[in-house]
C-alpha positions as CSV (number, residue, x, y, z in Angstrom):
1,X,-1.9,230.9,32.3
2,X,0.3,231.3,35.4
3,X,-0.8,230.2,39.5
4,X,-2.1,234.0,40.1
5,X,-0.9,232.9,44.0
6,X,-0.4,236.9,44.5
7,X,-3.9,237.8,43.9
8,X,-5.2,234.7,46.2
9,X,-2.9,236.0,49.1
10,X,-4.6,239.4,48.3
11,X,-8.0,237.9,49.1
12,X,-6.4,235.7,52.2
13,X,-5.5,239.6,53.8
14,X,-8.9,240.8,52.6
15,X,-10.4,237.9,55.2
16,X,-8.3,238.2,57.9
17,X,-9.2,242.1,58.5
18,X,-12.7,240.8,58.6
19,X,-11.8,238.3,61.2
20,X,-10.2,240.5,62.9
21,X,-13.2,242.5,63.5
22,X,-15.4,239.5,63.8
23,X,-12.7,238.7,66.9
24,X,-13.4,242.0,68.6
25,X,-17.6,242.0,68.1
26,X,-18.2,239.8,71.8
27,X,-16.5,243.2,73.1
28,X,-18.9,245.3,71.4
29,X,-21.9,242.8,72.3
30,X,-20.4,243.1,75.7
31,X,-20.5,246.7,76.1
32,X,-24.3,246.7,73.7
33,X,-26.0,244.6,76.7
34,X,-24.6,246.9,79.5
35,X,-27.5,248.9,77.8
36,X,-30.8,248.3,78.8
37,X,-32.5,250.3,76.0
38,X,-30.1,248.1,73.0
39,X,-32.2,245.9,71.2
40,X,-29.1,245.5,68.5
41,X,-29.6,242.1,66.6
42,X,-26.1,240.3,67.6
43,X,-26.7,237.0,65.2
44,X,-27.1,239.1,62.0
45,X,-23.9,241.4,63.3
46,X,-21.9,238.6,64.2
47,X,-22.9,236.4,60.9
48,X,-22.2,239.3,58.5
49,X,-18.6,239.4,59.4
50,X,-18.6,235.8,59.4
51,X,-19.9,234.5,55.9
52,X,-18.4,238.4,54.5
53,X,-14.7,236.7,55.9
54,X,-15.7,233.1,54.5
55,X,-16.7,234.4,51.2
56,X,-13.2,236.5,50.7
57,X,-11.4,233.2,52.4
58,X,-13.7,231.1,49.4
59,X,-12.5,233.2,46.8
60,X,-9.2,232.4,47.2
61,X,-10.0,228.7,45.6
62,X,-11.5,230.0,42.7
63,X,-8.5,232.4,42.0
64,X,-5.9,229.4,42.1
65,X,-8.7,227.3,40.2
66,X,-9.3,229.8,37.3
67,X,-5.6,231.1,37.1
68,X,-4.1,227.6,37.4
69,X,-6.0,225.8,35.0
70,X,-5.2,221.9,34.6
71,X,-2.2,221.9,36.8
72,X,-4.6,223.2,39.9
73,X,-6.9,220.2,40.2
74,X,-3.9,217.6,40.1
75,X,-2.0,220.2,42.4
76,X,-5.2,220.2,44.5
77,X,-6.0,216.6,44.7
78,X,-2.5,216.3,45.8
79,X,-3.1,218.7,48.6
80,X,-6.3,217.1,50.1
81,X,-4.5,213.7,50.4
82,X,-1.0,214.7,51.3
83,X,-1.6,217.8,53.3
84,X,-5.1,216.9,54.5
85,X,-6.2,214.4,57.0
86,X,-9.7,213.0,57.2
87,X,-10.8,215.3,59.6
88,X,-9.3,218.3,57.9
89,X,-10.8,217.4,54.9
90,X,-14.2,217.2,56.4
91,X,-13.6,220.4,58.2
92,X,-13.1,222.1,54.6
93,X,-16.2,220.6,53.0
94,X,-18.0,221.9,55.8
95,X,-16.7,225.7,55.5
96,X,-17.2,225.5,52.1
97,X,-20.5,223.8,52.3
98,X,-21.8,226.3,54.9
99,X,-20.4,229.6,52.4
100,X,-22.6,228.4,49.1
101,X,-25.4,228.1,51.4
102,X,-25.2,231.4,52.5
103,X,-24.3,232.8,49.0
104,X,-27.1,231.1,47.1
105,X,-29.6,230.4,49.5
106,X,-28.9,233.0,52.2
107,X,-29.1,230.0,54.6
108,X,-27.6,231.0,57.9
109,X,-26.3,227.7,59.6
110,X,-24.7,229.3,62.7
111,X,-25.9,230.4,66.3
112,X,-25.4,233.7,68.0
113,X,-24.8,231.6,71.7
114,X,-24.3,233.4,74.9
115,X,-20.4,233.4,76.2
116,X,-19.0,235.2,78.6
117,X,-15.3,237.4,78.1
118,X,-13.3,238.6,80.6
119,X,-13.9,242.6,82.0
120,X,-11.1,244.2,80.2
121,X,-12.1,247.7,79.8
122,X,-11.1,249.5,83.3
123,X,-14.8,249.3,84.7
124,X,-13.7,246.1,87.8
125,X,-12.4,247.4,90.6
126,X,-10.5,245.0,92.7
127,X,-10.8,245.3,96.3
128,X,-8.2,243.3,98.9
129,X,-4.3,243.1,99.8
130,X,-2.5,240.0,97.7
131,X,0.1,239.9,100.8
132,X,-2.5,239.3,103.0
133,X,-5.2,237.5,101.0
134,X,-3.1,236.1,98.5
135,X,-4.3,236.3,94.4
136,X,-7.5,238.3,93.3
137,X,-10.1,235.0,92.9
138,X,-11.0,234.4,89.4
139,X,-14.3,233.5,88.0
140,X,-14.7,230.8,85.6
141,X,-16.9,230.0,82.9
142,X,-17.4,227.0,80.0
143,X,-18.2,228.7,76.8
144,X,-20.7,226.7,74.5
145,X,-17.5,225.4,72.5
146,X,-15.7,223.8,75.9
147,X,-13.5,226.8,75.9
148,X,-13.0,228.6,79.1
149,X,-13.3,232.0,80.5
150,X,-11.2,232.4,83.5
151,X,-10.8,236.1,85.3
152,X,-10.9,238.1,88.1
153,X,-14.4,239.6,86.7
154,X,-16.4,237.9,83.5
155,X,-19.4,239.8,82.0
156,X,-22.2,238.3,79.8
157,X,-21.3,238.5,75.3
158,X,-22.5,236.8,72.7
159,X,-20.4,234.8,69.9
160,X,-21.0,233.0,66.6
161,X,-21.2,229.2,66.5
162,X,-21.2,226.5,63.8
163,X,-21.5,222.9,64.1
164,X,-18.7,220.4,63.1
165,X,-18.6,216.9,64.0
166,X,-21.6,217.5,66.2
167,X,-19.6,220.4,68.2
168,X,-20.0,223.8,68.5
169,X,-16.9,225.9,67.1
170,X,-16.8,229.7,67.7
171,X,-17.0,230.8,64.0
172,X,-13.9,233.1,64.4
173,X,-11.7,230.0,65.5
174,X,-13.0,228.0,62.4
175,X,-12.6,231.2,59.7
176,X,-8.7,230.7,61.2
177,X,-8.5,227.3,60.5
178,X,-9.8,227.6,57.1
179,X,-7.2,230.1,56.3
180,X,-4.7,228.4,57.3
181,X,-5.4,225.2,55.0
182,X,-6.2,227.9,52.3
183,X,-2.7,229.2,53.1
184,X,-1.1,225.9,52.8
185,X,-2.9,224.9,49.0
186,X,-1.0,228.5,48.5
187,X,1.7,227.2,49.2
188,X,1.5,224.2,46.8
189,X,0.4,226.2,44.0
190,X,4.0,228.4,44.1
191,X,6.0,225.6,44.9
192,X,4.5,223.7,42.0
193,X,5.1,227.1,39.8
194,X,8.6,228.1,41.5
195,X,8.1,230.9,43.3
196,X,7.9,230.0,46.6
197,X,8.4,227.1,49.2
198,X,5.6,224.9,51.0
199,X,4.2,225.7,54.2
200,X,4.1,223.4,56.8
201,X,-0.1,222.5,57.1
């Protein structure tokens, strides 16, 4: 039985459409509490898209695992301690860990947090003369993960967070990461069977 590495990168696309949506939902949130009469539940729309993108990014394990056979898990163990540091190995338990929670205990570890995101949709108008004034004043913001929102006009969103390491990471940012180390044991998998070089982790 043959590294089926096609059929994982099938499911790797299958999760990055979801993320991509899941990127563009503090838009939607965004525009949702503009409306006084929306009493849309943001965790459960937010969470959906992020456990429906874990659990496509999950399956791409168990393709390489089942496909692969007894050359996977000596392929793999090579891959958590070659490509893998400590901290990335942690950060895959935990993904992993917090998908078969949700799949077989519909355990939602994750919190819809307030953020704020920059106005981008034509509704700030910018009063005042650069050449006299000099730039437009931007309004800043820390977001519960330490990022920041910097622009001339910031409204009020919502976004998904999980805890790692006892820090909040937007779920979007971590469903990344996790593809990309999925990407990488890819990678191994088709070098290992010929058909393709290793990515850089």
């Amino acid at each position: 039985m043959g590294n089926d590495c096609a059929a994982a990168r099938y499911k790797v696309r299958q999760a990055e459409v979801l993320l991509a949506h899941l990127r563009t939902l503090p838009e939607q949130i965004a525009r949702d509490l503009r409306r006084a009469s929306s009493a849309m539940d943001h965790k459960l729309l937010l969470a959906t898209y992020f456990f429906a993108c874990l659990g496509a990014a999950r399956s791409v394990f168990y393709i390489l695992s089942e496909s692969a056979g007894c050359t996977f898990k000596q392929a793999e163990t090579d891959w958590r301690n070659n490509a893998l540091d400590q901290a990335s190995r942690t950060f895959f338990h935990r993904m992993t860990n917090l998908r078969d929670r949700d799949v077989h205990y519909g355990e939602v570890n994750a919190e819809a947090l307030g953020k704020m995101i920059p106005i981008a949709d034509g509704s700030l108008t910018v009063f005042g003369n650069a050449a006299l004034f000099g730039p437009t004043p931007e309004a800043e913001h820390v977001n519960p993960d330490g990022s920041v929102s910097r622009a001339a006009g910031l409204q009020s969103s919502a976004g998904l967070y999980i805890e790692v390491d006892s820090k909040w990471v937007e779920a979007a940012d971590a469903c990344a990461r996790y593809l990309d180390q999925l990407r990488t044991l890819i990678a191994v998998l088709e070098s290992a069977a010929g058909t393709g070089s290793p990515e850089r982790p």
